[in-house]
C-alpha positions in Angstrom: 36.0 -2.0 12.2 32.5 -2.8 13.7 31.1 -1.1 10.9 32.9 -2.7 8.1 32.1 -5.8 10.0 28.5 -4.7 10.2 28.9 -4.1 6.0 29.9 -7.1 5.4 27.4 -9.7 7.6 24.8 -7.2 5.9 25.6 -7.9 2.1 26.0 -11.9 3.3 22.6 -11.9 4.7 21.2 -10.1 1.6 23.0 -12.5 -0.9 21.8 -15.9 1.3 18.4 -13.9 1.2 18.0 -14.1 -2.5 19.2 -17.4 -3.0 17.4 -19.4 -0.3 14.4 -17.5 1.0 13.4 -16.5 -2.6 14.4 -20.0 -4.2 15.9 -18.1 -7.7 15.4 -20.4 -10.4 15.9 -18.8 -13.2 18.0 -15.6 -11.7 21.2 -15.6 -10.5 21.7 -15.0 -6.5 23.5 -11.5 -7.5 20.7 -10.6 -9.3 18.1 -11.6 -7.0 20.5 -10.1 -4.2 21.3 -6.6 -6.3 16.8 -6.3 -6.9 16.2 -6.4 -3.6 19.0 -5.0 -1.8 18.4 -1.2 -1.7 14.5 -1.9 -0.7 15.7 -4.3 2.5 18.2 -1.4 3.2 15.6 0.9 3.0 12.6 -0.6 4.8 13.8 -3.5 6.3 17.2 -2.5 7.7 16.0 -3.5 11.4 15.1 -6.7 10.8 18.4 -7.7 9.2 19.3 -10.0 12.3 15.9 -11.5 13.0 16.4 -13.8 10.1 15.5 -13.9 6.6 11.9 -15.2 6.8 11.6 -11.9 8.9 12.9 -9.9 6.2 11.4 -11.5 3.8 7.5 -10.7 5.5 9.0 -6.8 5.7 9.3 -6.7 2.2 5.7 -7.7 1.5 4.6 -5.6 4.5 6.3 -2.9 1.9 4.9 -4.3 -0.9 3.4 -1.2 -2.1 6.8 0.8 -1.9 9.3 -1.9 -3.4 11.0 -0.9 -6.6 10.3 -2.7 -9.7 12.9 -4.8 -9.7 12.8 -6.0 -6.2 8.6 -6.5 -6.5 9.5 -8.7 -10.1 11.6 -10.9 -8.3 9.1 -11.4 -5.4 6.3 -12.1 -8.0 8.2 -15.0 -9.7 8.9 -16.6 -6.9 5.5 -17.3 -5.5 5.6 -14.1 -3.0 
C-alpha cells in the first residue's frame, strides 16, 4: 500500500513539475511530465520530497546525462 501510495505522490509531483516549475507553453503537461520523468527517476529520485525547485536544480546538476527529450524541454523553457 505504502508503495502504491509512494507511486502515486511520485507521478503527481512529476506532472505538477512539468507544468509549473517548467512553465510549458507550447507542450502539454503530459508531455513535459512524460520528457522528464525517467531522468528525475533516475538522477533525481531523492530529491522527489524536497520540492520541485529542488528537482528542478538536480536536473541541471545532470545536465550532461539528461536524455534528449528531457534536455529539449529544459532548453525551451529558459533552463
Amino acid at each position: 500500500m505504502l508503495k502504491v501510495c509512494f507511486v502515486f505522490l511520485s507521478a503527481l509531483l512529476l506532472a505538477f513539475l512539468a507544468a509549473q516549475v517548467l512553465a510549458i507553453p507550447n507542450v502539454s503537461a503530459q508531455q513535459g511530465h512524460d520528457a522528464c520523468a525517467r531522468d528525475v527517476s533516475r538522477f533525481c529520485r531523492a530529491k522527489m520530497n524536497d520540492g520541485d525547485s529542488v528537482v528542478l536544480e538536480c536536473l541541471k546538476q545532470h545536465r550532461t546525462r539528461l536524455s534528449k527529450a528531457c534536455d529539449k524541454v529544459l532548453t525551451d523553457n529558459g533552463q
